[in-house]
N, C-alpha and C positions, 0 to 999 in steps of 0.2 A: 380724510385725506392721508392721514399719515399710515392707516393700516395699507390703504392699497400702494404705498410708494415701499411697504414693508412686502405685501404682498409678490410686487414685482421683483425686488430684491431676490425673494426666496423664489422666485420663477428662475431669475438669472443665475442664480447658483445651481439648481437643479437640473437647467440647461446645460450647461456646461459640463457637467459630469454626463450627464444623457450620451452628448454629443462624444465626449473620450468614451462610455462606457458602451452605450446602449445604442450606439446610432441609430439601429433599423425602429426604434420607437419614436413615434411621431412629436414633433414638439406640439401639437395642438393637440392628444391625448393627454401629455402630462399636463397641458394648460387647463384641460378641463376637468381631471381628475384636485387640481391643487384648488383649481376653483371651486371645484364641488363640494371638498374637503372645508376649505376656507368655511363657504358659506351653510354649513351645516355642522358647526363647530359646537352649537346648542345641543343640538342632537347626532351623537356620535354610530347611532342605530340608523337612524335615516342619511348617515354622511355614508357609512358602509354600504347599504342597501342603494344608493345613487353610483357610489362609484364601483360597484358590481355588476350594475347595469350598464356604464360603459364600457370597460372591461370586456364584458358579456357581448356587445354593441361591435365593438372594436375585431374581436375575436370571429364573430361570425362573420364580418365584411372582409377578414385576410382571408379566411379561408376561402368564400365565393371566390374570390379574387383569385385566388390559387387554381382552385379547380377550372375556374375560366380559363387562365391560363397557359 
């Protein structure tokens, strides 16, 4: 209980600079990059290789988007 009430903590600060910094970045991107991050803490090659793949994920969905557009 206590990591994920630490978890959300570092959600809430990361949000908040997002929001002054980086608006056009999704807050459910960074939720599930921290998550991803979070939960593959053991293995820092497999936390890479997941949040690459959103990243990745993310990146080809703006751009469909765009070019729909």
């Amino acid at each position: 209980m206590k990591s994920n009430v630490a978890l959300e903590e570092l959600l809430g600060v990361l949000n908040k600079i997002r929001e002054q910094r980086y608006p056009d970045i999704p807050e459910s991107l960074l939720r599930e990059l921290v998550e991803t991050e979070y939960g593959n803490q053991d293995d820092p090659v497999e936390a890479r290789k997941a949040s690459r793949r959103i990243i990745d994920n993310y990146l080809k969905n703006a751009v469909a988007d765009t070019e729909e557009g």
